[in-house]
C-alpha positions as a printed Julia matrix, in Angstrom:
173×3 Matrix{Float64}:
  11.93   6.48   24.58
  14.08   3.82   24.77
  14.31   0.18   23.26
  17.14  -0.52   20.45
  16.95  -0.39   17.21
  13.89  -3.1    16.99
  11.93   0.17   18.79
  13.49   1.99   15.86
  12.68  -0.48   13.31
   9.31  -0.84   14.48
   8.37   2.57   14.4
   9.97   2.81   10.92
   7.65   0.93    9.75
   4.75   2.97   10.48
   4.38   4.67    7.69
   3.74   1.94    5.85
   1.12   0.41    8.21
  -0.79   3.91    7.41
  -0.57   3.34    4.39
  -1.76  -0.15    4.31
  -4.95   1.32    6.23
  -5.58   3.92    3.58
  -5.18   0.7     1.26
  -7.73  -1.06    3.13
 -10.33   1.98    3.31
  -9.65   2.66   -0.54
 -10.67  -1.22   -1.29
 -13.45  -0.51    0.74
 -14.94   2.69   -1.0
 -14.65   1.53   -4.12
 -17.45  -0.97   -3.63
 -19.33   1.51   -1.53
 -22.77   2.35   -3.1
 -23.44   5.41   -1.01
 -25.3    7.74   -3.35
 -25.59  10.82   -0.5
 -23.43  13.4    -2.57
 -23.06  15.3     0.36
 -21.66  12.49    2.44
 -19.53  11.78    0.42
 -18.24  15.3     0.02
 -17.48  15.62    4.05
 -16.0   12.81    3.5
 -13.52  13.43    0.51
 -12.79  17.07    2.48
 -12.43  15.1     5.37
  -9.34  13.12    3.47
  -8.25  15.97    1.74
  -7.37  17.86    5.1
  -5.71  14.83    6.7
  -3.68  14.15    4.1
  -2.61  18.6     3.8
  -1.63  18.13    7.13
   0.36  14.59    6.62
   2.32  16.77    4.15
   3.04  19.72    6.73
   4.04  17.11    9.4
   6.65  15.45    6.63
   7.91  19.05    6.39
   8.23  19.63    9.97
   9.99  16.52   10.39
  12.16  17.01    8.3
  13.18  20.62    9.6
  15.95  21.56   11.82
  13.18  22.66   14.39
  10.05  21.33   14.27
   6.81  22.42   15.4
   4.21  19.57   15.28
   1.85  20.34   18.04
  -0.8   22.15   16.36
  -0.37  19.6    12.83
  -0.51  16.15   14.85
  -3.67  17.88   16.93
  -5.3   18.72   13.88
  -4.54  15.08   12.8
  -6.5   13.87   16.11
  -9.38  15.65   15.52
  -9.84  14.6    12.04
  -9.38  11.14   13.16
 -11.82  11.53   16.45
 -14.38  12.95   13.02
 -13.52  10.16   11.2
 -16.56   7.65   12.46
 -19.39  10.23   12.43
 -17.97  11.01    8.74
 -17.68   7.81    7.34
 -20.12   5.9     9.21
 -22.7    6.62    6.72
 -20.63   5.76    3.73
 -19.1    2.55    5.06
 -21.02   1.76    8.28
 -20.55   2.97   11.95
 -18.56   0.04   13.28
 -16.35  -0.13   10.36
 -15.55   3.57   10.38
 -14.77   3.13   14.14
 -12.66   0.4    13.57
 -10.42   2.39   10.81
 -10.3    5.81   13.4
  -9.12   3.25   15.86
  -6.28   2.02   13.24
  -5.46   5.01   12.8
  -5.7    6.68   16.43
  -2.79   3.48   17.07
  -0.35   5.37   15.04
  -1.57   9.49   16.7
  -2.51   8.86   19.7
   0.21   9.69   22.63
   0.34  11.37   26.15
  -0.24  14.8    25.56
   3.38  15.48   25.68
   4.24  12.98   22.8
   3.15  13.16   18.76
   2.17   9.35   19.21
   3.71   6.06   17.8
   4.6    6.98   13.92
   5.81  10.96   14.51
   7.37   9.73   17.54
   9.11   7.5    15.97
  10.17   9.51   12.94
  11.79  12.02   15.23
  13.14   8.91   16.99
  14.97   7.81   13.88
  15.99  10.89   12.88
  17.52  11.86   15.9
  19.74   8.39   15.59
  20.31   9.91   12.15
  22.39  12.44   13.86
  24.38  10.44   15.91
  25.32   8.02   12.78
  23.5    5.39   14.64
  20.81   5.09   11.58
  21.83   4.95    7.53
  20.15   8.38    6.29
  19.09   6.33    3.17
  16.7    4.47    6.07
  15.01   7.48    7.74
  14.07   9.49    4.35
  12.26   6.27    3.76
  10.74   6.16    6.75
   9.91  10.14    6.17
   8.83   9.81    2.74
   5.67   7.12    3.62
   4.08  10.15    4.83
   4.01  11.34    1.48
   2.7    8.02   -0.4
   0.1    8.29    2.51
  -0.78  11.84    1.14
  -1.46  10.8    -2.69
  -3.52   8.04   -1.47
  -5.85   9.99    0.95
  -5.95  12.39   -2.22
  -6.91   9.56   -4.46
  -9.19   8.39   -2.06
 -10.9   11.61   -1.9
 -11.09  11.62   -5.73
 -12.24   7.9    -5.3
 -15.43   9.25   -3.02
 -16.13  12.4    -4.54
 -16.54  10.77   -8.36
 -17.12   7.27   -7.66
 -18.45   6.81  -11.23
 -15.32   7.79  -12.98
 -13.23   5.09  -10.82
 -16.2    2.04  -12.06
 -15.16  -0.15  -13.99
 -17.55   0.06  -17.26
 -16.37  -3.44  -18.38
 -18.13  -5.08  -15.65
 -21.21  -2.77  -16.29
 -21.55  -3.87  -20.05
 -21.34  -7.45  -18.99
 -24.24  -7.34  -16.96
C-alpha cells in the first residue's frame, strides 16, 4: 500500500461511506411493502450476522494481532447473499446495486481484507509510527460500530415493519 496520507484519509473515511449505504437501504425498507414474513426474516438474520461480524472485525482491529481472514470472508459471503436475499424485498437490481456498494468497501485480492479493513489496519499502523493522531484512527475504528447498530436497527426495521409506521400518516388517510 502506498499513497500519503490522502490514501489514508480516503480510506478513513470508509466507515462512514458504509454507513451512508446502510442509511440508504434503511430509507429504502421503510417504504418497502413486502408482506412475505419469511423474507423478511432471511433478511433481518441476514443483517443481524453482518453486522455480529462488523463487531468481531472492530475487535480484531483493534487487537495487537489480528486475525481477520475468516470474519472479512464471512463478510463476503453475506454480501455475495445479499441480492438473492433482498431482491424480493426491494427488487433484484436494487439489491445488486447495494451488494455491489458494499462489495467496493470488502472486496480485495485474496491476500488483502479489501478497501475499508485495509485501510483501518493502514491507519493504525501509521498510528504506531506517530504518523496519525490516535484521536483520528479510533474514529475511523469506531464507524464499524455505528455500522453495527444500524444493520441491527435495520433488522428490527424488516422484521416489525409495523412498529416503525408512522400511525399519524395512517389516521390521516
Amino acid at each position: 500500500m502506498g499513497g500519503g496520507i490522502a490514501y489514508l484519509l480516503t480510506f478513513s473515511e470508509s466507515g462512514l461511506a458504509l454507513l451512508k449505504i446502510v442509511f440508504q437501504l434503511q430509507s429504502l425498507m421503510e417504504t418497502s411493502r413486502a408482506q412475505d414474513e419469511a423474507k423478511r426474516q432471511k433478511a433481518a438474520e441476514l443483517l443481524i450476522e453482518m453486522a455480529n461480524c462488523l463487531g468481531e472485525i472492530e475487535k480484531e482491529i483493534r487487537s495487537d494481532t489480528p486475525e481477520l481472514g475468516r470474519l472479512v470472508g464471512k463478510v463476503r459471503a453475506y454480501i455475495e447473499a445479499f441480492p438473492s436475499v433482498f431482491g424480493p424485498l426491494i427488487e433484484n437490481q436494487r439489491a445488486k446495486d447495494y451488494a455491489s456498494q458494499f462489495s467496493i468497501l470488502f472486496e480485495g485480492e485474496p491476500q488483502t481484507y479489501g478497501r475499508m479493513i485495509d485501510g483501518l489496519l493502514e491507519l493504525k499502523r501509521f498510528e504506531s509510527e506517530d504518523a496519525v493522531d490516535s484521536a483520528h484512527v479510533n474514529a475511523s475504528i469506531a464507524t464499524l460500530t455505528l455500522v453495527q447498530g444500524q444493520l441491527e436497527a435495520l433488522s428490527e426495521l424488516i422484521q416489525f415493519p409495523e412498529a416503525f409506521r408512522d400511525s399519524s400518516a395512517e389516521e390521516a388517510v
